[in-house]
N, C-alpha and C positions, 0 to 999 in steps of 0.2 A: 504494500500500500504506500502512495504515494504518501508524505507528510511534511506540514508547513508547519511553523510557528510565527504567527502576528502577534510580536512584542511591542510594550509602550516601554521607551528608554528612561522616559522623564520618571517611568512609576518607581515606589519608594524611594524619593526624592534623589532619581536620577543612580541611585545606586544599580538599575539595573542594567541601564545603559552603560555604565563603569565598568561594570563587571562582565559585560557579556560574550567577551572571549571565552573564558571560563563557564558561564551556564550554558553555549553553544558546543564547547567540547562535551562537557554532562550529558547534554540530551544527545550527540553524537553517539557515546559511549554508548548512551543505555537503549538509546530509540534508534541509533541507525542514520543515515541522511536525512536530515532538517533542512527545508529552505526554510529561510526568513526573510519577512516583514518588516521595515517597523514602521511603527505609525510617527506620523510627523503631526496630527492635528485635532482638535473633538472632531469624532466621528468618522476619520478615516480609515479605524480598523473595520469597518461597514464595507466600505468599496475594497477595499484590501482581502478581504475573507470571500467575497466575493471573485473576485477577480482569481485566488487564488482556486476556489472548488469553478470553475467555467475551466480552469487551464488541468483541469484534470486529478487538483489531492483529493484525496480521502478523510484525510484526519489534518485537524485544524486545532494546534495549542494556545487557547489562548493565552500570553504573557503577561501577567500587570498586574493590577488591582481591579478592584470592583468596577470600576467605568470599564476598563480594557475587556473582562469577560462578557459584561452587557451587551459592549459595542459587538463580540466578536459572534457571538450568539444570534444576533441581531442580522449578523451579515450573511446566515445559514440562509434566510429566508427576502425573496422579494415577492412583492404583493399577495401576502400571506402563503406563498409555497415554497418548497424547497429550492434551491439553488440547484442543488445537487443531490438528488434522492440517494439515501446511503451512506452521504457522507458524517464521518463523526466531529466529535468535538473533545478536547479535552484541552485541562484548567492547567497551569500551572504558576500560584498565588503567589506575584511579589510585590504587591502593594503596601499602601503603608495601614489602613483600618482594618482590610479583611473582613469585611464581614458576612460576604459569600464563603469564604475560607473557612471561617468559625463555623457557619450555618452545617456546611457540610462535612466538615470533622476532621478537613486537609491539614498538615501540623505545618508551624511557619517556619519550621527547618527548610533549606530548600533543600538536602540530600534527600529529606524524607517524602516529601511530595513528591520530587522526581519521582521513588521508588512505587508510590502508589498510584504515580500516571501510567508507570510502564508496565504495572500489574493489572489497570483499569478498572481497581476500585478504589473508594475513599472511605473513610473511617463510619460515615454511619451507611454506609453498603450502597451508597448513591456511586455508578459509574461514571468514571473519568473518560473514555472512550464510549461517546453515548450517540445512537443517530437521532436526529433530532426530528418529530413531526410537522405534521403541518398545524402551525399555529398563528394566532395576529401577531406581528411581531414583538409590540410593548408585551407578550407577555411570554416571550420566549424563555426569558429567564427563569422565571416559575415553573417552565414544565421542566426544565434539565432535572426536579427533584422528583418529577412524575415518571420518567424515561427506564424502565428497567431491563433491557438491552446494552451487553458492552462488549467489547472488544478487546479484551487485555494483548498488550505487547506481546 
């Protein structure tokens, strides 16, 4: 399976974008060839998640914090259908609140989210590798907790 990561560099104040030699070798390591994204602006992981499942991924990481997984979630679907039937989704939390992170039980270690993206679950058994339905889009983000289909690495 083809797989991207649409990262936001600015999230956790920019520490991600610092670092991201390093969290691009990780996901190498453990997931295999990553293209990456990054997002340059509000709303551009939308066109970007997009643009990437039309060019043929599967699996779509989202990178960042709670706006970065909203947006990227958000980019699965245009005018309430899939982009890409089949294709999945999976998180990996580097924001600075977290509160999608907390909700679903992901730990803010990032070794250890790594390890439970590349397994495709998450601590309260919500999968990281999830396809996504068809939904309105404002409420994409709600069903990822409804979705019980995954994909583990």
């Amino acid at each position: 399976m083809k797989t991207a990561a649409v990262a936001n560099p600015r999230s956790a104040s920019g520490k991600t974008g610092r670092r991201w030699p390093q969290i691009a070798a990780a996901l190498a390591a453990r997931l295999g060839p990553v293209e990456t994204q990054f997002t340059e602006q509000p709303g551009h992981a939308i066109a970007l998640t997009r643009d990437l499942l039309e060019q043929g991924y599967e699996r779509i990481i989202a990178v960042g914090g709670d706006g970065t997984i909203n947006e990227v979630t958000n980019g699965f679907l245009r005018d309430d259908q899939p982009v890409r039937p089949g294709a999945c989704l999976g998180i990996l939390p580097l924001g600075t609140g977290g509160d999608f992170r907390r909700t679903l039980g992901v730990p803010s270690d990032f070794r250890e989210a790594l390890e439970m993206l590349a397994a495709g679950v998450v601590g309260n058994h919500v999968p990281q590798f999830c396809p996504l339905t068809t939904v309105a889009p404002q409420r994409a983000m709600a069903r990822l907790q409804q979705v019980d289909v995954h994909k583990p690495m």
